[in-house]
N, C-alpha and C positions, 0 to 999 in steps of 0.2 A: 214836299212830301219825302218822307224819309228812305232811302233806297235798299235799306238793310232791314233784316229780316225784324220781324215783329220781337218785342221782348218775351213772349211766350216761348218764340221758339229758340230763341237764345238761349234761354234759362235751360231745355230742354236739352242743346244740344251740349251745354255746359255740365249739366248734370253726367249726360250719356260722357261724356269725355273723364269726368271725375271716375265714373263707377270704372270705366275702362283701365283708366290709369290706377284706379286702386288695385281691378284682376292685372294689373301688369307687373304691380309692384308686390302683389301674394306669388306668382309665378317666380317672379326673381327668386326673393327670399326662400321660396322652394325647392328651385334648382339650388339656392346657395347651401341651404340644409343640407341637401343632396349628396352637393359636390364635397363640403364637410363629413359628412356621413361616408360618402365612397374611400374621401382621406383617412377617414380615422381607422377604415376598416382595411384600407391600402397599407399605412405606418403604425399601427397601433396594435399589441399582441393581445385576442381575444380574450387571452385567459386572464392576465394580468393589468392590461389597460395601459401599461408603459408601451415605452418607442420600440419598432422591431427593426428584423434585420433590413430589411427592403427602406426605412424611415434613415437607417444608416447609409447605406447606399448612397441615395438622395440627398442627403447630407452632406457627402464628399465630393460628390458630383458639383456640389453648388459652393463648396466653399476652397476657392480659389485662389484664395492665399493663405491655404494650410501651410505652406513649407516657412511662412514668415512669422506660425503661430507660437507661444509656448503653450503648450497644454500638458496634462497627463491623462493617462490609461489606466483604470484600473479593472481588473480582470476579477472576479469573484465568482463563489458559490458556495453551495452547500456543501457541508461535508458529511459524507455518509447519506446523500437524501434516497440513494436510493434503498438504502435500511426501510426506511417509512411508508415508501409506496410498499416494500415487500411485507410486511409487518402489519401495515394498517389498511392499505388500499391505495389506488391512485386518486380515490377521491378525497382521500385526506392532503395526500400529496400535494393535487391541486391549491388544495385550502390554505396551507401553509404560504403555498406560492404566493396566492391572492395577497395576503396578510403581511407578509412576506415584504413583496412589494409595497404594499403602501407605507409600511414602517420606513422603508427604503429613500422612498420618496419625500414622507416626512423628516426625512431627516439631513439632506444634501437642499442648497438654495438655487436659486433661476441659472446661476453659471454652471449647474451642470446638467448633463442629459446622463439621462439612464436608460438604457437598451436592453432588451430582453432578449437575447441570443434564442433561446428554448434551451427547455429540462429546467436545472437548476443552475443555469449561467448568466451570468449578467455583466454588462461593462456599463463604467462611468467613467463620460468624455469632460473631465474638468478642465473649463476654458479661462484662460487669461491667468494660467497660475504661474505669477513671476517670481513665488518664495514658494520651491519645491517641498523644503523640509517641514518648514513652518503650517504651510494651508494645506497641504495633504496630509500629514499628522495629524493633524489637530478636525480633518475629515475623519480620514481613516477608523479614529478613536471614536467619534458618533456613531460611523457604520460598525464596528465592532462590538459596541455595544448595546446594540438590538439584540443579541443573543444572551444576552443578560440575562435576558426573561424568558420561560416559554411561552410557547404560542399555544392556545385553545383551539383545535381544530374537530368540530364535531361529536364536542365532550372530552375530548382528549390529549391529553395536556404534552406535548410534545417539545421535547429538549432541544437545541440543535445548534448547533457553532459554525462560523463560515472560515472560509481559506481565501487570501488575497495576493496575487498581482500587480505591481506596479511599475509603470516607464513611462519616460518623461521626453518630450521633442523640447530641444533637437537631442539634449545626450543622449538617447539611448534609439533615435531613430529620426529621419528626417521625413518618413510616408508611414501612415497611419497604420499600414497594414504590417509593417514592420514591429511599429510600437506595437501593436496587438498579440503578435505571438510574444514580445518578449515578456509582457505582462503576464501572457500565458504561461512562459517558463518562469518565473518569478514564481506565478502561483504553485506549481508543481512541487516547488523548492519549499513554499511554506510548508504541503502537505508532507511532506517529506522531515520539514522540520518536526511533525507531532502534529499539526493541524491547528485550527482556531490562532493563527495569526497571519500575521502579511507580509512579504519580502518583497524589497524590492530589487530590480531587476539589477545583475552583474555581469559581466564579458565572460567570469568563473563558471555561472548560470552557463550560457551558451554554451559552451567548450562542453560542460559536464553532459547536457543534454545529446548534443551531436555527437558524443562518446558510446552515449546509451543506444539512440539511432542504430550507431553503427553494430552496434551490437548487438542489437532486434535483428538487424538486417542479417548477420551472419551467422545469427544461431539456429538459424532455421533451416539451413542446409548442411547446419555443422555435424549432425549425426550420420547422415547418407555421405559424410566425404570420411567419416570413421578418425573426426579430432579430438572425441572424448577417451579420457582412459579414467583406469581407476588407482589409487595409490591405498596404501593400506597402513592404520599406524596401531603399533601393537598396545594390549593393556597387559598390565603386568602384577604380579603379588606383591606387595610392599618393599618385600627382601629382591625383587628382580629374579626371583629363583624359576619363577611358574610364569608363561601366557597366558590368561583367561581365555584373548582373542581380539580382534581387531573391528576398527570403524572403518568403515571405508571413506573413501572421499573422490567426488569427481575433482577431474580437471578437466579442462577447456582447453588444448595449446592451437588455437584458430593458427590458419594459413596468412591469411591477412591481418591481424590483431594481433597475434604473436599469444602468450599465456596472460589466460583473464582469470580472474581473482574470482574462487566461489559466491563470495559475498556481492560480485556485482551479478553475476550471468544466472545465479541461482534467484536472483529476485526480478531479472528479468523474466527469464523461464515461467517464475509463477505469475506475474503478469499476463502475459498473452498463453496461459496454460500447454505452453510447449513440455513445463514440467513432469505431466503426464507420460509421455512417451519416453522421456529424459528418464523419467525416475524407473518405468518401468527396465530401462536400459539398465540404470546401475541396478536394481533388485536382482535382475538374473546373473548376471555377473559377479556380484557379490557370492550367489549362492554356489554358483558352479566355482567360485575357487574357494570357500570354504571346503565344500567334496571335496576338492583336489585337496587342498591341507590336512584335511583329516584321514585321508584315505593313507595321503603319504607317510605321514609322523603318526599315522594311529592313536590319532587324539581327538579329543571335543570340545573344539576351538567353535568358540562364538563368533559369528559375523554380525557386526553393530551397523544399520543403515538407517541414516536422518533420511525420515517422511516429511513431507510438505504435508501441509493442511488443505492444501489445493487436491492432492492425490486422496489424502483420507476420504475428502467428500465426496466423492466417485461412488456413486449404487453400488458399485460390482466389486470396489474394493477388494474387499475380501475374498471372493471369489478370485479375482485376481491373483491375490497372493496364495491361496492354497493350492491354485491348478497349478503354480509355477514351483510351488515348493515339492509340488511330486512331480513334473515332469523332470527337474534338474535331480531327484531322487537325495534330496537334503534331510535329518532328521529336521523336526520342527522347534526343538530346542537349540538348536546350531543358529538361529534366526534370532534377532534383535533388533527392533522396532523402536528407534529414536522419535520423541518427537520432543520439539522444543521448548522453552518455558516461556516466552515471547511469545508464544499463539494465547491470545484473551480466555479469561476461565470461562467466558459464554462459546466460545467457539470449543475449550475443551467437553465442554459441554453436552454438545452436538456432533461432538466427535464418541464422545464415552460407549455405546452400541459395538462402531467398527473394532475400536480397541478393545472391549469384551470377548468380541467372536474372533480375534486374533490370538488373543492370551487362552480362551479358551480350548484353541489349534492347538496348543504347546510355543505360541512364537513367543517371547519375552517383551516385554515393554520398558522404555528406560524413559528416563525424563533427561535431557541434554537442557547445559549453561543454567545450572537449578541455581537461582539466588538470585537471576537477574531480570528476571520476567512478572508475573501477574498470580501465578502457584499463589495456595493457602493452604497451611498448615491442615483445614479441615478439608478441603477439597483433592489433597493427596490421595486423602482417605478412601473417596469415593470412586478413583480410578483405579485398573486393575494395573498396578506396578510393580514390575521388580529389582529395576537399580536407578539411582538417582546420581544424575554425573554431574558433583558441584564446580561453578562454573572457576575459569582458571583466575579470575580478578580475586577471588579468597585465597590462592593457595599461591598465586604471584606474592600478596604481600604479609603471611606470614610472618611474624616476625618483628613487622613494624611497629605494632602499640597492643598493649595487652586486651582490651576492648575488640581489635582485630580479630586476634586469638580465641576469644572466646566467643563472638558473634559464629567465628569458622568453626571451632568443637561443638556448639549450638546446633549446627547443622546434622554434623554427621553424628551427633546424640538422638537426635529428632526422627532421622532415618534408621537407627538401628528400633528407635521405639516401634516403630512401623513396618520392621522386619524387612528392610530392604537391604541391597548391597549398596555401596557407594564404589564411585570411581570419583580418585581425584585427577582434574584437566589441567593441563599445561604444569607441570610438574619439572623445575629445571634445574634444582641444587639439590646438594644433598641437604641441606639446610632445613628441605620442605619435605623431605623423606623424616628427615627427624622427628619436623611437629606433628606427619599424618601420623607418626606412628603412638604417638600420645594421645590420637583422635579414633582411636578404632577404626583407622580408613580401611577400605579390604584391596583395593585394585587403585592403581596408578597410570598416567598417563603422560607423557609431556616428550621432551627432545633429550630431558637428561635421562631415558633408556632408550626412546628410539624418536626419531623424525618418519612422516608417513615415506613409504616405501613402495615402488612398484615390485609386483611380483617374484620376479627373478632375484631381487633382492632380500624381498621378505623370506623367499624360501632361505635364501642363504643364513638371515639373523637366525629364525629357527633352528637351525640345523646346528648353529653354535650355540643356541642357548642352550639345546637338551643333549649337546654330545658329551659332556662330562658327565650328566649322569648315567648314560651309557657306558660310559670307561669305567666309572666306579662300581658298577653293577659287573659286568666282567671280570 
């Protein structure tokens, strides 16, 4: 007689054991879902569905013989994206992103990972690339030409170009976080180059960058230590016989830095908007020595001060400048409001209002470095201007080819049709006195009547320029 249980109950207990092991192998794969689900929402960026920062993290944590890899960095973004969320909304913003990304994705293969920093930043870690030149080029050009095309986001057909970053281990770093910023500074450097291309990283890069740093860093105390001054360079009548009046000009001579060149500390300043309080510094300074010159020589000498576009867009602007031009007790015609040709005709645009109720005051409006910016012929038209200061790159090379010449007389014909003055810039032979004067120039500028001048000197050039007509008049 058989001692094990009956075939019934076997078949029973076999079933019970089947169904069992089937809810054991649904739990697993549950928890497995789960634990995938927890991951993709732990390394995965919601918006986008690429790798995030915390996926990177994890990454380097776990790869332990980075320092024996070759790979590259590439640092990228958008340029101008935040135009688009201001413009369209962030929910187009997003859109883009989404889009964005998957183009991205289609378009680099399994060796490499794409990281979604947030905003509009993105790194790609390209692994095993043993021909620097060759496989990141010939990447770079597919990710660069995504932007080819616009993107459709919510009926809205949106343009848009990237900036890129690139370093490469070991040249350019041996720890990942290294490579990172220098990618970072590369990309900067493109943007800087004009935008919608990609650089890659240099030692030149660093140095330039660490320069700027240092220069962020000390211009923020640089007015409460009293290192700015102002220099002053005169305009003059053709014949050099008459001052119009003068542009002023900051300087920077830092305690630690030694004399920094406008063109760097002035596009810092409007960066982290120190410009504001900067520019207000030169506006009343400007004005209170105009007073003083005209008070002294009994004349009505113009003070010419270049405005940022940073400052223009300030609500109170104007206000600004009117409560300052009576409390320093300035006429409002003694004022002269530069702004430059290099600010985009959409931004002159949005500026056209402040410069109305300026011109309106009696302040004047000039256009500085005219020939070399974004200006149009019809869009002159529509701002309130009254002298145009053509930039010195014409009036440097007068002379050289008849096409030269006549592109330069073109100019200052164009501005007399529009009833403006001209000033010509940078003005250094008599050579260039000659041809303005074949050009109807009215006013001149350069180092061959005067280089900018501090104060104490300026009064002195005046005082010899108009003391012979004092003699002759006696």
């Amino acid at each position: 007689m058989s001692q094990g249980l009956p075939d019934e109950s076997r078949k029973g207990y076999f079933k019970e054991f089947e169904a069992l092991n089937e809810s054991f192998n649904v739990m697993v794969d549950k928890i497995d879902d789960r634990d995938k689900r927890l991951s993709d929402l732990a390394y995965n960026d919601v918006l986008t569905g690429l790798r995030n920062r915390a996926y990177l993290d994890e990454m380097l944590n776990n790869w332990n013989d980075l320092p024996d890899q070759k790979y590259t960095v590439v640092y990228l973004d958008l340029d101008n994206f935040s135009h688009v969320n201001d413009t369209y909304g962030h929910h187009v913003g997003d859109q883009l992103l989404i889009k964005f990304s998957f183009a991205l994705s289609s378009t680099v293969d399994h060796n490499t990972d794409i990281i979604h920093l947030g905003g509009d930043e993105f790194i790609l870690i390209i692994k095993e690339n043993n021909d620097l030149n060759a496989q990141t080029t010939d990447i770079m050009t597919k990710i660069m030409s995504i932007s080819n095309e616009p993107i459709v986001c919510e009926d809205r057909t949106i343009y848009f170009t990237l900036s890129a970053g690139i370093s490469y281990c070991p040249k350019d770093g041996q720890d990942f976080w290294t490579l990172l910023r220098n990618a970072d500074t590369a990309m900067y450097s493109a943007k800087a180059d004009g935008k919608n291309t990609y650089r890659y990283f240099t030692r030149e890069m660093k140095l330039s960058l660490e320069h700027k740093l240092s220069m962020e860093q000390y211009l923020r105390p640089a007015m409460k230590k009293d290192e700015f001054k102002l220099e002053f360079q005169p305009q003059y009548s053709l014949d050099g016989k008459m001052i119009r009046g003068f542009e002023a000009l900051a300087r920077w001579d830092s305690e630690v830095l030694g004399m920094i060149s406008p063109i760097d500390f002035i596009a810092i300043a409007e960066e982290n908007k120190m410009i504001i309080p900067l520019g207000q510094w030169i506006l009343r300074n400007a004005c209170e020595t105009v007073k003083l010159l005209n008070k002294q020589f009994n004349e009505d000498f113009i003070m010419a001060v270049n405005v940022s576009p940073v400052e223009l867009k300030e609500f109170d602007y104007v206000n600004k400048v009117i409560r300052l031009v009576q409390e320093t007790g300035i006429k409002p015609q003694w004022l002269e409001i530069e702004i430059t040709e290099n600010v985009s005709i959409d931004a002159f645009s949005r500026l056209s209002a402040t410069l109305e109720k300026l011109h309106e005051f009696g302040i004047s409006i000039s256009i500085d470095d005219f020939g070399t910016g974004y200006s149009s012929l019809a869009y002159l038209q529509k701002i309130p201007l009254d002298v145009l200061k053509v930039d010195r790159t014409f009036i440097t090379h007068l002379g050289d080819s008849k096409d030269h010449n006549l592109m330069t007389e073109t100019i200052f014909l164009m501005a007399k049709k529009l009833g403006l003055k001209t000033i010509a810039e940078g003005v250094e032979t008599q050579q260039h006195v000659t041809f303005l004067k074949g050009m109807d120039c009215d006013f001149i500028q350069g180092y061959l009547m005067s280089k900018s001048l501090n104060l104490q000197d300026l009064i002195a050039l005046i005082t010899k320029t108009y003391k012979p007509q004092e003699n002759e008049e006696a």
